[in-house]
C-alpha positions in Angstrom: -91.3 -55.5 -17.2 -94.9 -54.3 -17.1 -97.5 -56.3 -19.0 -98.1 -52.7 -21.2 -94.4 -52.3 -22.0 -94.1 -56.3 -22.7 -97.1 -55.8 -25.2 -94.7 -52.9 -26.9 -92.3 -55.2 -27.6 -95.0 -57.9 -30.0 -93.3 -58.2 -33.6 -96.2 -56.8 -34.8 -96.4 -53.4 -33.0 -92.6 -53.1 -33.1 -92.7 -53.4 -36.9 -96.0 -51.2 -37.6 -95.1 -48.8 -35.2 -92.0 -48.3 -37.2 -94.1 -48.0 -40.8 -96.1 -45.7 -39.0 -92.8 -43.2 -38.3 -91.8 -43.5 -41.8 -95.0 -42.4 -43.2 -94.4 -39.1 -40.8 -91.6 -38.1 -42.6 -92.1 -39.2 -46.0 -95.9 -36.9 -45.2 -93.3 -34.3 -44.3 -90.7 -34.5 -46.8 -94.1 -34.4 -49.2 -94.9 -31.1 -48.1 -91.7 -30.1 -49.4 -91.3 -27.5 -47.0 -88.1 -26.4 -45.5 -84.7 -25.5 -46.0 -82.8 -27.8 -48.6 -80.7 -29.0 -45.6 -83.4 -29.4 -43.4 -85.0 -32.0 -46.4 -81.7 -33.6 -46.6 -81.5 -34.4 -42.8 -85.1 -35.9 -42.8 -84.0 -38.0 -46.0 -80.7 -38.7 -44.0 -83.1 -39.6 -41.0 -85.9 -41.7 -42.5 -82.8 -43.0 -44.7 -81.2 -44.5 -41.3 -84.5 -45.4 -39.9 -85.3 -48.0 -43.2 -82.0 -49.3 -43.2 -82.0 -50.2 -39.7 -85.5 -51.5 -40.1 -84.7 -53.7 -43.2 -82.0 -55.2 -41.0 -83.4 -56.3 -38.1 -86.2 -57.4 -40.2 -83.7 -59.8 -42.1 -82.4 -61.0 -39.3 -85.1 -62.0 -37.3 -88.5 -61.5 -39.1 -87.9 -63.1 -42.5 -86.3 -65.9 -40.9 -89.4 -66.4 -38.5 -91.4 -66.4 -41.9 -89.4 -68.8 -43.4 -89.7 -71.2 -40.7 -93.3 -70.8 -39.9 -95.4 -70.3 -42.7 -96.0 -72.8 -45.6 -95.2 -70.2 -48.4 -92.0 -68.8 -46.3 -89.4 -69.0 -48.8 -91.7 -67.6 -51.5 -92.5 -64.2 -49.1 -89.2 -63.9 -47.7 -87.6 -63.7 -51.0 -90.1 -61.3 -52.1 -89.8 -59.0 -49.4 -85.7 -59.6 -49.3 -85.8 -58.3 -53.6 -88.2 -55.2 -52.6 -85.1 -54.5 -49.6 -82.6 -54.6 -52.4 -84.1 -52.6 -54.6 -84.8 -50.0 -52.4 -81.3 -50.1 -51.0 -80.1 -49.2 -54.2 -82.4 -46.0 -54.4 -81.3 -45.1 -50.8 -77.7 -45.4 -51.8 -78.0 -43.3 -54.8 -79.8 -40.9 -52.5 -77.2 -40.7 -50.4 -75.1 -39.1 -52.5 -77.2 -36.3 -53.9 -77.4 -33.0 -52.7 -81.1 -31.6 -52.1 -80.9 -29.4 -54.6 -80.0 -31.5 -57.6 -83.1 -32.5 -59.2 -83.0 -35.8 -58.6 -83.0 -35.7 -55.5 -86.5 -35.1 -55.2 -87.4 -37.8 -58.3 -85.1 -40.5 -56.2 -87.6 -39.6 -52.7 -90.9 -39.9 -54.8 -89.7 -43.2 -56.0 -88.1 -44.2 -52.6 -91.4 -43.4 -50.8 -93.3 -45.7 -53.8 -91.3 -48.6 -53.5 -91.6 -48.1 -49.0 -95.7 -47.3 -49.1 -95.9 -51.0 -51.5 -93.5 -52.7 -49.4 -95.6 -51.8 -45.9 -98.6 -52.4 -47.5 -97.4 -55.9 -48.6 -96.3 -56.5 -45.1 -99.2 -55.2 -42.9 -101.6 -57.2 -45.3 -99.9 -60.5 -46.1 -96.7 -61.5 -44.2 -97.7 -59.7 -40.6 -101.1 -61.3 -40.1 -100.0 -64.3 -41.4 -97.5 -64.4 -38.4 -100.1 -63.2 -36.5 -102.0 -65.9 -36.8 -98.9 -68.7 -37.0 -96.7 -67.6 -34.0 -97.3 -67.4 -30.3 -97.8 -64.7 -28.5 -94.4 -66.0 -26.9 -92.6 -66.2 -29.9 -93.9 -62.7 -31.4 -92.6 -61.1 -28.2 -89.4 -62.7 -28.3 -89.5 -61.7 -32.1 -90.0 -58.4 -31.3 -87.3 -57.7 -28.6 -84.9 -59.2 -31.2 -85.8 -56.5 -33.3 -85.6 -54.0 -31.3 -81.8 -54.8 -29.9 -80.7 -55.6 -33.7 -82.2 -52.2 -34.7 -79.6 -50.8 -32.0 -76.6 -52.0 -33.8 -77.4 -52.4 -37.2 -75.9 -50.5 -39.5 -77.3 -46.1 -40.5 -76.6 -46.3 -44.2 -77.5 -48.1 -47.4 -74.8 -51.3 -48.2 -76.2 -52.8 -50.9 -74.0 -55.9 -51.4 -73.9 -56.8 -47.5 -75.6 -60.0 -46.7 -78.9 -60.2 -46.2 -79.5 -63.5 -44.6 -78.4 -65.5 -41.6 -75.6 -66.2 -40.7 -73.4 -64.3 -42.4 -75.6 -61.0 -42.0 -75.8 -61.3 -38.0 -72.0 -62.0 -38.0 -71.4 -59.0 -40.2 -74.5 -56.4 -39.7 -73.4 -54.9 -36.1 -69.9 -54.1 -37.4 -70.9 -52.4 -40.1 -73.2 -50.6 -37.8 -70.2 -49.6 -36.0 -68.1 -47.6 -38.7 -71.7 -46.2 -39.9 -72.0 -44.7 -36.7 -68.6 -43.6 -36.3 -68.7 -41.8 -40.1 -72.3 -40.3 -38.7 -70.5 -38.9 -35.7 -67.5 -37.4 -37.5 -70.0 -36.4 -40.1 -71.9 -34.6 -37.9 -74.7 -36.3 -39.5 -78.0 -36.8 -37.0 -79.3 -40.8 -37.3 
């Protein structure tokens, strides 16, 4: 592995660079533009993208945070309650058609509750683990993330574990009937 595609793999650009692809299409879905199924395959999309993200961060980042800083528990719980709640809106999300009216009230507060919850992460938690982890661990942090992110679950479950164990024993099966239900869905992830 090069030292440039290494550096891809920090926590902290793995997890960012992630934010950063959900503002894309949230900025798109904003411009309200398109078809009403082209709108519900980016909500489908960004839909999988923040549930896979939630995940692997539950698996591997909150723990990390847990462990390493002195308020751990405290921020981890926080950022585990803002998951939950925007699982919730996700899952009733799911289940709307585009051009039910609130479909578009459920994305506006969807993309609220995501902008706070990346803010609260890119200026608390992240540079606190920044500045607590080594560069060793924040690699090794974010390769764990990335791999998770390949197995974890497409769609919103909203009473599935969040924490270790039971979430890595469980998370990467669910993934695998959310994929399967994508494929015979037809739905893109």
């Amino acid at each position: 592995m090069t030292a440039a595609r290494e550096h891809d793999t920090d926590l902290i650009r793995v997890i960012t660079a992630d934010h950063r692809e959900v503002e894309r299409v949230f900025d798109e879905l904003e411009r309200g533009q398109g078809t009403p199924e082209h709108r519900r395959a980016l909500a489908d999309h960004v839909i999988t993208q923040l549930v896979r993200h939630a995940v692997a961060e539950e698996q591997f980042m909150y723990p990390a945070a847990r462990k390493v800083l002195p308020n751990g528990d405290e921020v981890a719980d926080h950022e585990l309650r803002e998951h939950a709640e925007a699982e919730l809106v996700m899952k009733e999300l799911e289940g709307l058609e585009p051009t039910d009216p609130r479909f578009d009230q459920l994305l506006g507060e969807l993309m609220r509750e995501i902008r706070h919850h990346i803010q609260d992460e890119e200026s608390d938690l992240l540079p606190q683990l920044a500045a607590r982890c080594s560069a060793e661990d924040l690699q090794e942090l974010g390769r764990k993330v990335i791999a998770a992110k390949k197995v974890a679950p497409t769609r919103p479950h909203p009473a599935a574990p969040d924490k270790p164990p039971a979430n890595l024993l469980l998370n990467p099966g669910t993934g695998l009937i959310d994929r399967l239900r994508d494929a015979l869905s037809g739905r893109n992830s």
